[in-house]
C-alpha positions in Angstrom: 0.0 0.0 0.0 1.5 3.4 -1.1 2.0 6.5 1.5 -0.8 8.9 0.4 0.7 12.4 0.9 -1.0 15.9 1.2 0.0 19.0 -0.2 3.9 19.8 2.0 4.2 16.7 3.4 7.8 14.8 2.7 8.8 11.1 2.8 11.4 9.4 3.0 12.4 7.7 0.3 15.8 5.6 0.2 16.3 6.0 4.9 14.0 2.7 4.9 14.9 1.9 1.6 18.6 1.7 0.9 18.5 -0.5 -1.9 16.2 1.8 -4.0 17.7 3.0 -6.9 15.4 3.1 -10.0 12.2 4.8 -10.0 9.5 5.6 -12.2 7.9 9.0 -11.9 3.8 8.4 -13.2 2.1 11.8 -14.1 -1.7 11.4 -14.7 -4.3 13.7 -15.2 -8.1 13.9 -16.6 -9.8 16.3 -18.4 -13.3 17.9 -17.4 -16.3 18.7 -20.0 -14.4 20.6 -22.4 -15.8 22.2 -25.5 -13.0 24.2 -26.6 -12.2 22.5 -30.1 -8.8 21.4 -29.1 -6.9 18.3 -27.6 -5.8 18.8 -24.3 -2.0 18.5 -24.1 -0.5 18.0 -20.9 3.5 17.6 -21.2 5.2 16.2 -17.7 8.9 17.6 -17.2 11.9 17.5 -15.0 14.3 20.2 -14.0 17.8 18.8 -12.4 18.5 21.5 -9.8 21.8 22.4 -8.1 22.0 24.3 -4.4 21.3 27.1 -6.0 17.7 26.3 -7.0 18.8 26.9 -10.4 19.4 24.3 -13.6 21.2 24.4 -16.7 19.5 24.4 -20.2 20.9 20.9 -20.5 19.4 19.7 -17.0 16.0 20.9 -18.3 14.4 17.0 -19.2 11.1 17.5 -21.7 9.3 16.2 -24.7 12.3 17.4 -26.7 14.8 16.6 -24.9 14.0 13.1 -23.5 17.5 12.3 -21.5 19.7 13.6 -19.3 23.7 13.2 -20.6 24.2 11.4 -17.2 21.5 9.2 -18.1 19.9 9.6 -14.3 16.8 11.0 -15.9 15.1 9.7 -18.7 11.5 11.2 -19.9 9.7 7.9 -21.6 7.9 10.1 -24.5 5.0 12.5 -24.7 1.3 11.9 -25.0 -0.9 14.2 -26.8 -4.4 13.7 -25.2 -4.2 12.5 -22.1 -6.5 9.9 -22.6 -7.0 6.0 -21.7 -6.3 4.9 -17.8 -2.7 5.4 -15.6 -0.2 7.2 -16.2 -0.3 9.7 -18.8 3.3 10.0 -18.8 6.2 8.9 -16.8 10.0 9.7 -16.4 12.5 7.3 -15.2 15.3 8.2 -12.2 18.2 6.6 -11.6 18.8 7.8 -8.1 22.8 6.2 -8.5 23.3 8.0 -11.6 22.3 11.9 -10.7 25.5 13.9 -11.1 26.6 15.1 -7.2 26.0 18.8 -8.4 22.6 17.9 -9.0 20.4 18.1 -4.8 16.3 18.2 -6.3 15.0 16.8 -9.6 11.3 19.1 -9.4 8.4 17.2 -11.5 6.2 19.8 -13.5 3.2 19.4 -15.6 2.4 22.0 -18.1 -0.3 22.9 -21.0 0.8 22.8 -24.1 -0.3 26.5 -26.3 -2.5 26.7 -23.0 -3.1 30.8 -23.6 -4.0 29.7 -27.5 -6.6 26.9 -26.8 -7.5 29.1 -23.7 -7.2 25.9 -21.2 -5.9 26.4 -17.8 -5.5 23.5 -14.8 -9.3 24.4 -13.4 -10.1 22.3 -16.4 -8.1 19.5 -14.9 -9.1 16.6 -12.2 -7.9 13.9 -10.6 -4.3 14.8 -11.2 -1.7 12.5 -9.4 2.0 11.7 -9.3 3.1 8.8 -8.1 6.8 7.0 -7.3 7.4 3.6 -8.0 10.1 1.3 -7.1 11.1 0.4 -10.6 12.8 -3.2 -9.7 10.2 -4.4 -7.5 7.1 -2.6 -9.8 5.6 -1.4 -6.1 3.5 1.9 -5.7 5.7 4.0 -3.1 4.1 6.9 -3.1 1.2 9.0 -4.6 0.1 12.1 -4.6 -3.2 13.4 -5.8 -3.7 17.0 -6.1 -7.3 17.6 -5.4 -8.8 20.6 -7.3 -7.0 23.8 -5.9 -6.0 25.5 -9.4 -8.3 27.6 -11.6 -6.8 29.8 -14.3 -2.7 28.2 -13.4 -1.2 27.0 -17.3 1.6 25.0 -15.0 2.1 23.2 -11.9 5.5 22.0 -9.9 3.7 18.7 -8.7 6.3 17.4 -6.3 10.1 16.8 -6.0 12.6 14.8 -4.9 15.6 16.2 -3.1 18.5 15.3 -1.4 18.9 15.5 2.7 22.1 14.7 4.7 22.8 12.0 1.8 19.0 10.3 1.7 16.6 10.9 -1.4 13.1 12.3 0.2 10.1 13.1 -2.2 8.1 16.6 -1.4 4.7 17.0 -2.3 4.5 20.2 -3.4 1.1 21.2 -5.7 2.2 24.8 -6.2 0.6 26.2 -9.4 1.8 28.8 -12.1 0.8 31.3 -14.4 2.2 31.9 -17.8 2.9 27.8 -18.8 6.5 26.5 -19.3 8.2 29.8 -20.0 7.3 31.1 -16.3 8.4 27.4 -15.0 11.8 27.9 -17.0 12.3 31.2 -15.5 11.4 29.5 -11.5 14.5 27.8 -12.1 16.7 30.0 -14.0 16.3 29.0 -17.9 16.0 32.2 -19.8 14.2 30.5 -23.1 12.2 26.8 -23.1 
C-alpha cells in the first residue's frame, strides 16, 4: 500500500529503503467537459536542480529533450491527449546515476499553447504523481492534487531532493501562471 501524501508533506524515500535506486515517476491527469475544439496537451517535465535552485539548459528533461547526458533521468515520451487509464506519462530516475551537483530533480506538468486553446488547470481533475520502485514494480508513493487551481497553465507537482545524503520526495502542488516559459524562468532557464 502506497503513503498517500497531502500537499507539503515529505517522505522518505531511500532512509528505509537503501537499496532503491530506480524509480518511475507516473504523471496522470483527466480532463473535465471541455468544449473548446482542441486536444488537451499535458507535457510532464523535470528540471535537475543544483544548491542554488537553479538548472542548466541541459538539465532541463522535456518532450524534446527526453535524457539527461548522465543518463539519471530519462523522460519515456509525450502523449498528446491524455486519454485511456494510468499514467499519462512517466520519467525514469536513476537515483545512483544523478551527477553530485545535482540536490532536487522538481516534476512539472504543463499545457501545451495553454493561452492559444484558452485551457488552464481548473479544467483538470484527478491529477496525481506517483513513485514507483522500478525493480520491485511497487506503488511508493502518490500524490493526488485535489482541485485547488483555476486559471494556473503549470504546476511543480512534487520533488525529490537530497537530505544529509538520503533521497526524500516533497509534495509540493504549487501552481503557475504563464505555462512552461514562467516554470523555465522559476529555475533560471531564460528561453524553453
Amino acid at each position: 500500500m502506497p503513503i498517500s501524501l497531502q500537499k507539503g508533506q515529505k517522505v522518505d524515500l531511500t532512509k528505509g529503503n537503501p537499496s532503491l535506486s530506480k524509480i518511475l515517476v507516473g504523471l496522470g491527469w483527466d480532463v473535465n467537459q471541455y468544449d473548446g475544439g482542441f486536444d488537451f496537451d499535458l507535457d510532464a517535465s523535470a528540471f535537475l536542480v543544483g544548491a542554488d535552485g537553479k538548472a542548466q539548459p541541459q538539465d532541463f528533461i522535456f518532450y524534446s529533450n527526453l535524457k539527461h547526458t548522465s543518463g539519471a533521468v530519462e523522460h519515456m515520451g509525450d502523449n498528446l491527449t491524455g486519454e485511456g487509464e494510468g499514467d499519462d506519462e512517466q520519467i525514469k530516475v536513476d537515483l545512483s546515476l544523478i551527477p553530485s551537483n545535482i540536490e532536487k530533480v522538481a516534476f512539472t506538468v504543463t499545457i501545451y499553447d495553454a493561452d492559444k486553446r484558452k485551457q488552464n488547470f481548473g479544467q483538470v481533475n484527478n491529477a496525481y504523481i506517483r513513485i514507483v520502485d522500478e525493480t520491485t514494480d511497487t506503488e511508493l508513493i502518490r500524490y493526488d492534487l485535489g482541485e485547488d487551481f483555476s486559471i494556473e497553465t503549470a504546476v511543480v507537482v512534487g520533488e525529490i531532493y537530497k537530505h544529509n545524503g538520503e533521497w526524500k520526495f516533497n509534495a509540493i502542488g504549487s501552481g503557475f501562471q504563464g505555462g512552461l516559459a514562467a516554470l523555465c524562468a522559476n529555475y533560471g532557464i531564460e528561453t524553453c
